[in-house]
Short mmCIF file of the C-alpha atoms (twelve columns), coordinates in Angstrom:
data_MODEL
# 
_entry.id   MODEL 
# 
loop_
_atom_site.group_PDB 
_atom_site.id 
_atom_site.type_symbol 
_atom_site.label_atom_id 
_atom_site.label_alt_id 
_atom_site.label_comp_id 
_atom_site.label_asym_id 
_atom_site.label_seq_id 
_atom_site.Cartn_x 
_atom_site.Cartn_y 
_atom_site.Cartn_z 
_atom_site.pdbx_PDB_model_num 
ATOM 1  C CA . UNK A 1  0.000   0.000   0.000  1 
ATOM 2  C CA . UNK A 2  1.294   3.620   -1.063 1 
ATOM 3  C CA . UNK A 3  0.454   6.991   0.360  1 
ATOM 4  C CA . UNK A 4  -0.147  9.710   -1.556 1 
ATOM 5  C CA . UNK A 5  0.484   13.710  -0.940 1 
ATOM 6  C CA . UNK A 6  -3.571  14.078  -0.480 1 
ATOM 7  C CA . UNK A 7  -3.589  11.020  2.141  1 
ATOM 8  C CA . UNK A 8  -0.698  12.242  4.212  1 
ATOM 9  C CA . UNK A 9  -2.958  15.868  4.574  1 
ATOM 10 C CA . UNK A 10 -5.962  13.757  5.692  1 
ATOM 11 C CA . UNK A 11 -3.885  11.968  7.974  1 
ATOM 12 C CA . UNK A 12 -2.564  15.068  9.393  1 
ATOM 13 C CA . UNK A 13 -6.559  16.784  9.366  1 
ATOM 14 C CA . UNK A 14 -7.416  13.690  11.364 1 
ATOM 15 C CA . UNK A 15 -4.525  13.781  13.652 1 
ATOM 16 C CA . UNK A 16 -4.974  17.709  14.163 1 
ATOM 17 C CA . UNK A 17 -1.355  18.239  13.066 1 
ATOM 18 C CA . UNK A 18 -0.157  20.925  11.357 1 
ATOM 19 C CA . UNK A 19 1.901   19.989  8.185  1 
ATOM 20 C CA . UNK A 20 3.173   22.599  5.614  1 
ATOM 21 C CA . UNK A 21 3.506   21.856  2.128  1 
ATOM 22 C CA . UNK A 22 7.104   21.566  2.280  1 
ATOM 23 C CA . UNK A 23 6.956   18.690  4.751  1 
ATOM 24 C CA . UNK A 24 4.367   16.294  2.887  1 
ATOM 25 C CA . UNK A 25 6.613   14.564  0.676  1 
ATOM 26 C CA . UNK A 26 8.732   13.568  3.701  1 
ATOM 27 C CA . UNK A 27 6.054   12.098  5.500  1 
ATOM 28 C CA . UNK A 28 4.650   10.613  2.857  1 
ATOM 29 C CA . UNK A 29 8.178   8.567   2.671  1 
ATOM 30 C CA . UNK A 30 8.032   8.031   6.050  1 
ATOM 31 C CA . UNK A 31 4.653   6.810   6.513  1 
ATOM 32 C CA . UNK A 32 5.417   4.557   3.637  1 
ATOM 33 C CA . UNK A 33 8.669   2.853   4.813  1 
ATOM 34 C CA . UNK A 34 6.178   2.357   8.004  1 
ATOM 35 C CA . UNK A 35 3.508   0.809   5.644  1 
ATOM 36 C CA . UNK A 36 6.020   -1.242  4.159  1 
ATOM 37 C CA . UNK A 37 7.283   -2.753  7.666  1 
ATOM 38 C CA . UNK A 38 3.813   -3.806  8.864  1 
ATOM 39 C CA . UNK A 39 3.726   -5.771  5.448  1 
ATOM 40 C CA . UNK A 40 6.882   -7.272  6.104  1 
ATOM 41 C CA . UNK A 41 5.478   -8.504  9.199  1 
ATOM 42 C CA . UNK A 42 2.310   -9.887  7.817  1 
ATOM 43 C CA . UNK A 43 4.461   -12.397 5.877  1 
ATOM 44 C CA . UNK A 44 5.912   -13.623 8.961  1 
ATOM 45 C CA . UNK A 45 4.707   -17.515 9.874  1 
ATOM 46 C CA . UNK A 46 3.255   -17.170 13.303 1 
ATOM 47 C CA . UNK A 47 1.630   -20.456 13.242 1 
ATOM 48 C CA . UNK A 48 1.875   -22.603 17.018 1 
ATOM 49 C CA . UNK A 49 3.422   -19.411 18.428 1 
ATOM 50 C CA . UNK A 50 1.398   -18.509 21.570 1 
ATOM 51 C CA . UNK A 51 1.156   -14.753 22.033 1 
ATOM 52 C CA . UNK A 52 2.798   -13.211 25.043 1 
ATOM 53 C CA . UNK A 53 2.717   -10.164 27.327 1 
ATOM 54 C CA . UNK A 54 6.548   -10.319 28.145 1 
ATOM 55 C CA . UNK A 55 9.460   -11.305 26.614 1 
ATOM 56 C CA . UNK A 56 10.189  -14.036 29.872 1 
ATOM 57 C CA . UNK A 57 7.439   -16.062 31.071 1 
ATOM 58 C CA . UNK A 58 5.720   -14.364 33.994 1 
ATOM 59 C CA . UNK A 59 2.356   -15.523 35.657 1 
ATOM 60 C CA . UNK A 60 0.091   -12.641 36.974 1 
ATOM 61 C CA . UNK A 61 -0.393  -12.576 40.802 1 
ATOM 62 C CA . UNK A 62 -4.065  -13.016 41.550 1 
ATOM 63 C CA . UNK A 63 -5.876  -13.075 45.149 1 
ATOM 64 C CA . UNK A 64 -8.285  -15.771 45.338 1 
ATOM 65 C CA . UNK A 65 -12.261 -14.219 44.296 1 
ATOM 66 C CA . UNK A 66 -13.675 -14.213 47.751 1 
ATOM 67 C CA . UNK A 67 -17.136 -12.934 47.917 1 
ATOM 68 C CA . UNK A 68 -17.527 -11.401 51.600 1 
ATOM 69 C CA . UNK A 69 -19.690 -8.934  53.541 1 
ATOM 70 C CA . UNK A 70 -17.549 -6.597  53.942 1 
ATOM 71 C CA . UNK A 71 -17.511 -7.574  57.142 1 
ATOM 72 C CA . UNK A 72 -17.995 -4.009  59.303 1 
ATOM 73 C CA . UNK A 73 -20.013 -1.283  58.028 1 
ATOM 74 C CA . UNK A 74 -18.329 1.285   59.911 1 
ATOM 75 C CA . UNK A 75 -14.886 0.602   58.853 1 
ATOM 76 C CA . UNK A 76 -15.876 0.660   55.050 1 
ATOM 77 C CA . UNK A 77 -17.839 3.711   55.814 1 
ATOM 78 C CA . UNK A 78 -15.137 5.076   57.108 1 
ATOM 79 C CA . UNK A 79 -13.970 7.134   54.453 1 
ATOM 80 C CA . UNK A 80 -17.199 8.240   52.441 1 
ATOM 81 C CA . UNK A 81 -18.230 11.711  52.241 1 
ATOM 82 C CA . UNK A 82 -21.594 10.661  53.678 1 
ATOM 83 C CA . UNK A 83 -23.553 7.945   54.976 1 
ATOM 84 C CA . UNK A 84 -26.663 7.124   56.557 1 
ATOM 85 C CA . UNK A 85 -27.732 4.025   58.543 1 
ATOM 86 C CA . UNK A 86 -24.990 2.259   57.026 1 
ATOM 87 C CA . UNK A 87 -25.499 3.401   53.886 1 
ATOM 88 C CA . UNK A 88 -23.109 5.468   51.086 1 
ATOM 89 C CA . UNK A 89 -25.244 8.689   50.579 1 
ATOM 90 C CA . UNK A 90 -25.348 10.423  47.836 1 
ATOM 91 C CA . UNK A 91 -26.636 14.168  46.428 1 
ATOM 92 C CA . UNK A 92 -29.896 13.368  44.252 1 
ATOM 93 C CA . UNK A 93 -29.073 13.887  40.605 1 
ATOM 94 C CA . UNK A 94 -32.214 12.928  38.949 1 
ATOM 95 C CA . UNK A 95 -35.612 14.480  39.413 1 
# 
């Protein structure tokens, strides 16, 4: 795929970058070579390769999934701006 001078302006419009005149044909090369990698990579054979988040094998840390209570009202109360009978309050925002 190839850029052309219009292409590289609409890129810019969308972007909200200003680009004078002078500058288009550069990025027009540049977003080409770029254009030109990606397709290079498309030809790579990916097939049986898992994908990965690092390059060395991590496992995330997880806590178990405990549903609880809560336990005390007060202390997770604590810290609102307002409560009521053990309640978060909050200001009405609908009429």
């Amino acid at each position: 795929m190839s850029v052309d001078a219009d292409t590289v302006r609409r890129i810019a419009h969308l972007a909200r970058i200003a680009v004078a005149d002078g500058e288009v044909e550069h990025l027009r090369g540049e977003i080409n070579a770029i254009l030109a990698f990606v397709e290079q990579l498309s030809e790579v054979n990916v097939d049986g390769i898992e994908p990965m988040t690092s390059v060395t094998p991590m496992a995330m840390k997880k806590r178990p999934d405990v549903v609880t209570d809560g336990a005390n009202a007060d202390a997770v109360l604590k810290n609102a701006p307002a409560a009521e009978d053990h309640f978060f309050a909050v200001p009405k925002v609908v009429e």
